[in-house]
VMD Tcl script that builds the backbone (N, CA, C; Angstrom):
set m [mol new atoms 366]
animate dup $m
set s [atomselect $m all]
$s set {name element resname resid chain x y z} {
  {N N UNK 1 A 268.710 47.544 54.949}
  {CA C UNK 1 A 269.862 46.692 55.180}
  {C C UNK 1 A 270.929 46.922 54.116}
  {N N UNK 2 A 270.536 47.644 53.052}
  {CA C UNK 2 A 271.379 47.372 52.072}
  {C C UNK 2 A 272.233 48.880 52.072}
  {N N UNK 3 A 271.657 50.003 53.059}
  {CA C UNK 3 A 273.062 50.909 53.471}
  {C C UNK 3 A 274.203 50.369 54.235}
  {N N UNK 4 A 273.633 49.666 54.910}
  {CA C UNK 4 A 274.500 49.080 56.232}
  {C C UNK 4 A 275.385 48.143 55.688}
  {N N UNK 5 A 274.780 47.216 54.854}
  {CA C UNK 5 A 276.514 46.574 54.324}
  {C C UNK 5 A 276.920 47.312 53.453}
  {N N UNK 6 A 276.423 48.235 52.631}
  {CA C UNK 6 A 277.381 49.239 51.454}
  {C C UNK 6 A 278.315 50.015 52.698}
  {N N UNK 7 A 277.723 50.611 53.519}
  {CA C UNK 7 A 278.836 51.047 54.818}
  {C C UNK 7 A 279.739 50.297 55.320}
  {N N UNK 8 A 279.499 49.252 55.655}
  {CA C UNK 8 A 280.109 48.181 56.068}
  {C C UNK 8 A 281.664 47.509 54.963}
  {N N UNK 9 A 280.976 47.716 53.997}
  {CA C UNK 9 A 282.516 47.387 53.001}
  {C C UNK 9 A 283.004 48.297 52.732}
  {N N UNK 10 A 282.082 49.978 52.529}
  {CA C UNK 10 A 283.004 51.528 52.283}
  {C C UNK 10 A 284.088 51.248 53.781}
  {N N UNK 11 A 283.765 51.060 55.202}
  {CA C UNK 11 A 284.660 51.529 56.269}
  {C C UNK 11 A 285.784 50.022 56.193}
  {N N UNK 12 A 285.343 48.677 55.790}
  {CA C UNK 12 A 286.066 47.714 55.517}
  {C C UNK 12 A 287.076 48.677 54.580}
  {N N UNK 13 A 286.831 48.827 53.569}
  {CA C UNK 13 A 287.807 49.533 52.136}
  {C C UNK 13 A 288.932 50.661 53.132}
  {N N UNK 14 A 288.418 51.536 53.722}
  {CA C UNK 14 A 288.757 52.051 54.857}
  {C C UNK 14 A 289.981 52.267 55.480}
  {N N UNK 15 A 289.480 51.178 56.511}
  {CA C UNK 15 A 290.477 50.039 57.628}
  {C C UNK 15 A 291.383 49.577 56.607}
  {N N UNK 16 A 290.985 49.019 55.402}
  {CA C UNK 16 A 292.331 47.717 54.942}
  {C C UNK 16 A 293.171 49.259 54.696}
  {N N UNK 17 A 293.111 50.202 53.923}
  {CA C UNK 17 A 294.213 50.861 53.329}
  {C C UNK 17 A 294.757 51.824 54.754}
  {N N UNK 18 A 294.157 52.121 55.995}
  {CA C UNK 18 A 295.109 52.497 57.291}
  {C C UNK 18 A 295.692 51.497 57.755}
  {N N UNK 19 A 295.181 50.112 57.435}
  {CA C UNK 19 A 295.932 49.251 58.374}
  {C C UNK 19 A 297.140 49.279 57.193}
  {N N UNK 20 A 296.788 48.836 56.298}
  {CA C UNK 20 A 298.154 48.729 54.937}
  {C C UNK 20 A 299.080 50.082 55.044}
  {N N UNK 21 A 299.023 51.286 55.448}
  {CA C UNK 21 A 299.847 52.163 55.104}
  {C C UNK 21 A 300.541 51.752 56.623}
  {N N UNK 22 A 299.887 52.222 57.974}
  {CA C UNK 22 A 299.868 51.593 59.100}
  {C C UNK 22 A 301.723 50.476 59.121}
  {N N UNK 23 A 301.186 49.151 58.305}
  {CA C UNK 23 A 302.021 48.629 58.186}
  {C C UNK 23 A 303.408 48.481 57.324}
  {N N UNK 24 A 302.628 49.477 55.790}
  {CA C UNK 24 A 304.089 49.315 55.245}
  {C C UNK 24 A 305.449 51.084 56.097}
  {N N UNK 25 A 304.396 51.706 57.005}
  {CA C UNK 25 A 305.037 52.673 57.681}
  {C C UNK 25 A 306.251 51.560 58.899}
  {N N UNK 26 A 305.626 50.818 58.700}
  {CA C UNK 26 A 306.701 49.839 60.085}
  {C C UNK 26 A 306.015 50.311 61.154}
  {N N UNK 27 A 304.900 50.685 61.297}
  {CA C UNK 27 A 304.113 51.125 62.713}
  {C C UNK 27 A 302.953 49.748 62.861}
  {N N UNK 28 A 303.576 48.809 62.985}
  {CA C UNK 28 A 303.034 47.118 63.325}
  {C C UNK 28 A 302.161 47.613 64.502}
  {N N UNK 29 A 302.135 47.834 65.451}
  {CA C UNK 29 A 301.325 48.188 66.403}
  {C C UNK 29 A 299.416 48.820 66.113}
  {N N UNK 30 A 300.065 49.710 65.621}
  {CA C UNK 30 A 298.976 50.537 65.191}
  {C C UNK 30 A 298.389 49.852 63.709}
  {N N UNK 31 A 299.209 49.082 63.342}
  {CA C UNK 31 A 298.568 48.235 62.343}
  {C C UNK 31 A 297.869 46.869 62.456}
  {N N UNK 32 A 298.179 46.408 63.422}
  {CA C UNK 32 A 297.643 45.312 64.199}
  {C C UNK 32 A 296.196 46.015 64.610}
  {N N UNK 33 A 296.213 46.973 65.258}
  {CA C UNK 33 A 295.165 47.568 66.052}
  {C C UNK 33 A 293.589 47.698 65.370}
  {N N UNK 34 A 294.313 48.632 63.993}
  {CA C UNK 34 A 293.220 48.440 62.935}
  {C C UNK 34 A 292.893 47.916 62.234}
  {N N UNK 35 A 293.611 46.502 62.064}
  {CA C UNK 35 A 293.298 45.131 61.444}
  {C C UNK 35 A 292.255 44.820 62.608}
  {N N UNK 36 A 292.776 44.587 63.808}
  {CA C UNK 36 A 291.584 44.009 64.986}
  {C C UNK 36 A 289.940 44.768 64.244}
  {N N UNK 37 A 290.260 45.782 64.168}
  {CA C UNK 37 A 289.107 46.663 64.012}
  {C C UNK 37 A 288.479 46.010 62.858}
  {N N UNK 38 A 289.163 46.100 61.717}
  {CA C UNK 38 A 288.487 45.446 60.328}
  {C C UNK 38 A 288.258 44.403 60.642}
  {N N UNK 39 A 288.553 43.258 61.755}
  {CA C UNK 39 A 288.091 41.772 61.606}
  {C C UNK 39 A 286.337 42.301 61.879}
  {N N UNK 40 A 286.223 42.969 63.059}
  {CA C UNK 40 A 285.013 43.255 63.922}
  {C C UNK 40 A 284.105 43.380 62.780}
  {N N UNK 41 A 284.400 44.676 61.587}
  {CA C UNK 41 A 283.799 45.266 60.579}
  {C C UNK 41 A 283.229 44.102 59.486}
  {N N UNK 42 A 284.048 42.897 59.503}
  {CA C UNK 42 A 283.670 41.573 58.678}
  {C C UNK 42 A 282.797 41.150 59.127}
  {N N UNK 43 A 282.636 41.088 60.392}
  {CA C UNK 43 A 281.045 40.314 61.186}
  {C C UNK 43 A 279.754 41.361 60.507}
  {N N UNK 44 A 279.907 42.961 60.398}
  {CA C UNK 44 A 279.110 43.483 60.408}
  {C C UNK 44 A 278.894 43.202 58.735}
  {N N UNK 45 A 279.562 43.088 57.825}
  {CA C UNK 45 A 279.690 42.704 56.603}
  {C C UNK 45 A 279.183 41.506 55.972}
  {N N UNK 46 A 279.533 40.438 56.864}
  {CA C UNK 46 A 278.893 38.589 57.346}
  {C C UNK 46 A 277.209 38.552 57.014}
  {N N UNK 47 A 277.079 39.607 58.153}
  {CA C UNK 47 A 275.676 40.168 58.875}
  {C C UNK 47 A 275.071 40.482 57.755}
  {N N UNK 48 A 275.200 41.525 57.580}
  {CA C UNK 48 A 273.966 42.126 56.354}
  {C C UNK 48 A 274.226 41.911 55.385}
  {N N UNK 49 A 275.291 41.280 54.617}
  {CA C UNK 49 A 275.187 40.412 53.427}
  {C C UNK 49 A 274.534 39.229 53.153}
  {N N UNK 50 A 275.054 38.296 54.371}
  {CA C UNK 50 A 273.641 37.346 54.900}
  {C C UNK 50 A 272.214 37.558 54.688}
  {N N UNK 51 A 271.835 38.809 55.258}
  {CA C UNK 51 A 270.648 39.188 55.378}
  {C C UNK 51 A 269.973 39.799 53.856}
  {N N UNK 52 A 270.930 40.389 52.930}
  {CA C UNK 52 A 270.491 40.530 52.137}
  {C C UNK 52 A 270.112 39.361 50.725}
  {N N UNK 53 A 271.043 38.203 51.480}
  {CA C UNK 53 A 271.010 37.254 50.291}
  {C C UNK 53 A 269.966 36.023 50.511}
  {N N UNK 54 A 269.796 36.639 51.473}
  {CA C UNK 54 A 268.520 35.184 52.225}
  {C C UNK 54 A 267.521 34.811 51.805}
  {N N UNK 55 A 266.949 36.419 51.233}
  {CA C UNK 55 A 265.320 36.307 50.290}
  {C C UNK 55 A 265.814 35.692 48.930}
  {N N UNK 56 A 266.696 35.234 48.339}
  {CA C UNK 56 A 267.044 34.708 47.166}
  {C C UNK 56 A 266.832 33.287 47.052}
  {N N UNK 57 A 267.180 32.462 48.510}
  {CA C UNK 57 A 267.224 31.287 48.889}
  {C C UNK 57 A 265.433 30.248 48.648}
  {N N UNK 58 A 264.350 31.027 47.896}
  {CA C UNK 58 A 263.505 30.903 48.157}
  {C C UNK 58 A 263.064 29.681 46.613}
  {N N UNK 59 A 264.107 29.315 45.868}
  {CA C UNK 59 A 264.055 29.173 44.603}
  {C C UNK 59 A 264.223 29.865 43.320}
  {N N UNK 60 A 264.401 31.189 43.092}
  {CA C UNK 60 A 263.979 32.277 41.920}
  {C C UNK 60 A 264.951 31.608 41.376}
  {N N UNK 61 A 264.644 32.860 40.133}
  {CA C UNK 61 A 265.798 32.523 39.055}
  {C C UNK 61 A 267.082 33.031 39.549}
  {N N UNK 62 A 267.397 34.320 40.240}
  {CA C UNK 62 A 268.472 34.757 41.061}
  {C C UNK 62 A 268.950 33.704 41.859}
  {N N UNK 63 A 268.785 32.748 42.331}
  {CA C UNK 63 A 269.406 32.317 43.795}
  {C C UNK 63 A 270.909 31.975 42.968}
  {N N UNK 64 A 271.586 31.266 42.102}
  {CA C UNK 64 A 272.589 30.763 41.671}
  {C C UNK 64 A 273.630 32.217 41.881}
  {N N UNK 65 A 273.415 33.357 40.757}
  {CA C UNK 65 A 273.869 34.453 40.953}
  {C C UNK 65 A 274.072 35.196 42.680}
  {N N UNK 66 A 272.935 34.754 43.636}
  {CA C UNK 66 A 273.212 35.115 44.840}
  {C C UNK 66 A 274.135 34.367 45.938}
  {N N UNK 67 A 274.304 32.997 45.559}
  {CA C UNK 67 A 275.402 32.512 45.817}
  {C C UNK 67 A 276.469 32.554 45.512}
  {N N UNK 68 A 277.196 32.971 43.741}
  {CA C UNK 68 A 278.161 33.616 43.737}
  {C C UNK 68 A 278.391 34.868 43.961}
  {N N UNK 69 A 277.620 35.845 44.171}
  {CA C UNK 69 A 278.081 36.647 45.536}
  {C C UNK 69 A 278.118 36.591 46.505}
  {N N UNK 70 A 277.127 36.019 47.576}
  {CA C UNK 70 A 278.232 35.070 48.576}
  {C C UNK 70 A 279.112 34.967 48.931}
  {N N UNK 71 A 279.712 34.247 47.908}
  {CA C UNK 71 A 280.697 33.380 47.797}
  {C C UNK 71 A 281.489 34.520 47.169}
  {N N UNK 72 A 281.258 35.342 46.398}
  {CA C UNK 72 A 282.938 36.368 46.599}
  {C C UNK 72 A 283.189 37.169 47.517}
  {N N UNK 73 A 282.215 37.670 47.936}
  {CA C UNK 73 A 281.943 38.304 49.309}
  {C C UNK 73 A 282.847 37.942 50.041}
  {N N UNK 74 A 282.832 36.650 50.366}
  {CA C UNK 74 A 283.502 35.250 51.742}
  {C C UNK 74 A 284.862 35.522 50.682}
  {N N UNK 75 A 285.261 35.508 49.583}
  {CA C UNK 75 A 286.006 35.540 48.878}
  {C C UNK 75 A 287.035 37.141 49.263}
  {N N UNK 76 A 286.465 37.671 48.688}
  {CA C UNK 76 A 286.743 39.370 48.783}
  {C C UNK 76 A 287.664 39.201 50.746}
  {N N UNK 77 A 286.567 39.031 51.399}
  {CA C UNK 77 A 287.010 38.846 52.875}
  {C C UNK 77 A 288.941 38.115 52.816}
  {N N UNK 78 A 288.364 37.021 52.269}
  {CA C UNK 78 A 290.007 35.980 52.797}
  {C C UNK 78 A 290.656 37.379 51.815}
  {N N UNK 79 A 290.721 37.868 50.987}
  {CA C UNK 79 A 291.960 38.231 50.219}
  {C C UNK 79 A 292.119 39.657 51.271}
  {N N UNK 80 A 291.231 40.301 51.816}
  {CA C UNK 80 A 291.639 41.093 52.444}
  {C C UNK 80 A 292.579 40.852 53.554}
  {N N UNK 81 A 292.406 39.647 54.198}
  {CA C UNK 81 A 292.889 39.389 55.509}
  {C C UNK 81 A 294.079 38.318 55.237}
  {N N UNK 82 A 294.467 38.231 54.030}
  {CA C UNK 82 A 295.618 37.604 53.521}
  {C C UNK 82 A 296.388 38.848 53.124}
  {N N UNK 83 A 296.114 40.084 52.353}
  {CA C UNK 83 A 296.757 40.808 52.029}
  {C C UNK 83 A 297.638 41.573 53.625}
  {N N UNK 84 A 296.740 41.691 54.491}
  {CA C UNK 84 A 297.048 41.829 55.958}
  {C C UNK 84 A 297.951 41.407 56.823}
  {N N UNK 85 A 298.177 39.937 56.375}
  {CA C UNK 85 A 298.882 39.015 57.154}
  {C C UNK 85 A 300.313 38.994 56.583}
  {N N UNK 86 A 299.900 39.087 54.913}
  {CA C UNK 86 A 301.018 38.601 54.289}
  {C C UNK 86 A 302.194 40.163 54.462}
  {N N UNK 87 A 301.738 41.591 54.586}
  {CA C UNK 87 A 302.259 42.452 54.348}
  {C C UNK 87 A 303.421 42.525 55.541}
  {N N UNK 88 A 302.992 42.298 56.931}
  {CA C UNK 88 A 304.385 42.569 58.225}
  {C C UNK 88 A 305.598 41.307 57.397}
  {N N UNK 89 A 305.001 39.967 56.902}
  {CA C UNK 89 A 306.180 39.190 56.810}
  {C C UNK 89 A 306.904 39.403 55.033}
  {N N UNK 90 A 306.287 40.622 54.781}
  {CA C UNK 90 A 307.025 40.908 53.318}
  {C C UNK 90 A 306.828 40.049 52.452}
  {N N UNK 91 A 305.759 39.311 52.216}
  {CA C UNK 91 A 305.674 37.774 51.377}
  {C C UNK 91 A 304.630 38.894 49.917}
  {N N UNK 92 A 305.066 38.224 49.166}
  {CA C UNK 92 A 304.508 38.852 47.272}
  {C C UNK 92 A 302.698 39.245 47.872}
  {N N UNK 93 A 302.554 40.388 47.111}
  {CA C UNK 93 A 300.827 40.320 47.381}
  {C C UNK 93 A 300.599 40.524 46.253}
  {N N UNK 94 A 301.386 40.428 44.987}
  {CA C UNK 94 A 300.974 41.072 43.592}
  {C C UNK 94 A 299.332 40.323 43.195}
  {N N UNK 95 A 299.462 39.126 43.463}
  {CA C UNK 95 A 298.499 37.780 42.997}
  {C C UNK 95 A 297.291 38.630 43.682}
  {N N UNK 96 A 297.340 38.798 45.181}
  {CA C UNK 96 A 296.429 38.810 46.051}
  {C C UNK 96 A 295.764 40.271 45.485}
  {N N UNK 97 A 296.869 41.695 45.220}
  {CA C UNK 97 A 295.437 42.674 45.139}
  {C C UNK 97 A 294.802 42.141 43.160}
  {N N UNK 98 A 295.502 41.771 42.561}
  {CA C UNK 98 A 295.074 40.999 40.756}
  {C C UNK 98 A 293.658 40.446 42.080}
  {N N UNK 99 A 293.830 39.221 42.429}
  {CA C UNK 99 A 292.286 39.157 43.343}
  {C C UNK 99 A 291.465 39.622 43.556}
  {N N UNK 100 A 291.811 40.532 44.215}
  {CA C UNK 100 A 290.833 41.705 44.569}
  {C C UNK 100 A 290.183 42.581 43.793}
  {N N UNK 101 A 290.883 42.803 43.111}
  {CA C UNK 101 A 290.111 43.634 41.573}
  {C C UNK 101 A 289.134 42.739 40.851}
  {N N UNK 102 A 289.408 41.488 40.714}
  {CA C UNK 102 A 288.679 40.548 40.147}
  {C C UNK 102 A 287.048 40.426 41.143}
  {N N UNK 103 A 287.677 39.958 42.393}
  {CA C UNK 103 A 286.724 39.781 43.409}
  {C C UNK 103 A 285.431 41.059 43.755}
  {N N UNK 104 A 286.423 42.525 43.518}
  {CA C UNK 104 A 285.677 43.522 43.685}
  {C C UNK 104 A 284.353 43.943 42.620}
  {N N UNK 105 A 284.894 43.775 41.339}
  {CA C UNK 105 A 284.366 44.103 39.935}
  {C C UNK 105 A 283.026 42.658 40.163}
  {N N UNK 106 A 283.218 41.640 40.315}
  {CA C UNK 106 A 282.397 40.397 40.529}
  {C C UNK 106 A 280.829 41.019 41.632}
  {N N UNK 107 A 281.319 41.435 42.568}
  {CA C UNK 107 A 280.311 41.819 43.763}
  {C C UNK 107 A 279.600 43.234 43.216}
  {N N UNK 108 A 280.395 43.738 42.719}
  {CA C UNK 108 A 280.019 45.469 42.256}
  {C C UNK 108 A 278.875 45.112 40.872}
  {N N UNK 109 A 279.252 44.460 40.441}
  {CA C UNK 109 A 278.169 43.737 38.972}
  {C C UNK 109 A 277.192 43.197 39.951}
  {N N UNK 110 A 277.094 42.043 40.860}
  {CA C UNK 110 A 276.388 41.107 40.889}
  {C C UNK 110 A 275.043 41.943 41.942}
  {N N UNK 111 A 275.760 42.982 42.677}
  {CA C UNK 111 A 275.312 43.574 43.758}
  {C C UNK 111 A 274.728 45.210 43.238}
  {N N UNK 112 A 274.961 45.686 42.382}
  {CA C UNK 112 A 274.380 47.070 42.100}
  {C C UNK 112 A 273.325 47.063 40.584}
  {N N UNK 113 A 274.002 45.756 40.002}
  {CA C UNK 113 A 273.866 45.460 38.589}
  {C C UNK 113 A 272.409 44.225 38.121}
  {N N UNK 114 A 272.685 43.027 38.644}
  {CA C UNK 114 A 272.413 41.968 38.479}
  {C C UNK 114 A 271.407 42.036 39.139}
  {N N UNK 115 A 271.511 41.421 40.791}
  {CA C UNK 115 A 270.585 41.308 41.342}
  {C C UNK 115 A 269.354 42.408 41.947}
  {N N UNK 116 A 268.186 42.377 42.132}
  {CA C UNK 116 A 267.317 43.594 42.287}
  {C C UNK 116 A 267.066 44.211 43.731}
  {N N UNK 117 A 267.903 43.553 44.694}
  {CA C UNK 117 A 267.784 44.019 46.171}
  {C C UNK 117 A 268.843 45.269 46.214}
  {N N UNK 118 A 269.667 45.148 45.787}
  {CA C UNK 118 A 270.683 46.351 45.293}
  {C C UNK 118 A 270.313 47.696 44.861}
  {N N UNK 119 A 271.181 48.441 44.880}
  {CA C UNK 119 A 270.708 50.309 45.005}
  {C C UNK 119 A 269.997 50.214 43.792}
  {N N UNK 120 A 269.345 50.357 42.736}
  {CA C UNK 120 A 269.092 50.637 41.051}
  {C C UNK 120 A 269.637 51.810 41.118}
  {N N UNK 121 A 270.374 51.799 39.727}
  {CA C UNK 121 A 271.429 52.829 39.572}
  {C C UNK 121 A 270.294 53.572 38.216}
  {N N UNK 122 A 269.733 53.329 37.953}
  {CA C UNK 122 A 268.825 53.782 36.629}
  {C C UNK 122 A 267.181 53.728 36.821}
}
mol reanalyze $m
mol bondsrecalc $m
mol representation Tube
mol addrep $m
């Protein structure tokens, strides 16, 4: 399970930067199109992040740490689909990708680093 959501946020990562070029090209159409696509890719993301955080829920010492990933995860998500929304009506995203870097670095620790369901890098 734990290729399938690392896939799942590599083709998310993906989608956001075709739909973002997509849109700052003024090709709204085709940027709409592959936003549709990245919403779909969030369910699959929902999915096996869910699934990977479930065995945590059991009491350990991890479960706190597995809820704030979670929870940036669900986090990471809104800033993507705010950065999305906000880009056709030209509204500031400076705040939103500062977010994302924050949000990204948070999941990348908590998920490769921290918790032990994650790839071991060592």
């Amino acid at each position: 399970m734990t290729h399938l959501h690392i896939m799942g946020w590599v083709l998310g990562f993906i989608l956001l930067a075709i739909s973002y070029a997509m849109y700052k090209k003024g090709n709204t159409k085709a940027g709409k199109i592959v936003h549709m696509i990245l919403r779909l890719d969030y369910l699959l993301i929902l999915y096996s992040g869910g699934d990977l955080i479930t065995p945590y829920f059991n009491g350990g010492s991890l479960m706190a740490e597995a809820i704030v990933k979670g929870v940036a995860g669900i986090w990471m998500i809104a800033i993507m689909e705010m950065i999305l929304v906000r880009l056709p009506k030209e509204k500031p995203l400076k705040v939103l990708w500062i977010q994302f870097v924050i949000a990204l670095i948070i999941l990348l620790v908590l998920g490769f680093v921290r918790l032990p369901m994650g790839i071991q890098l060592g």
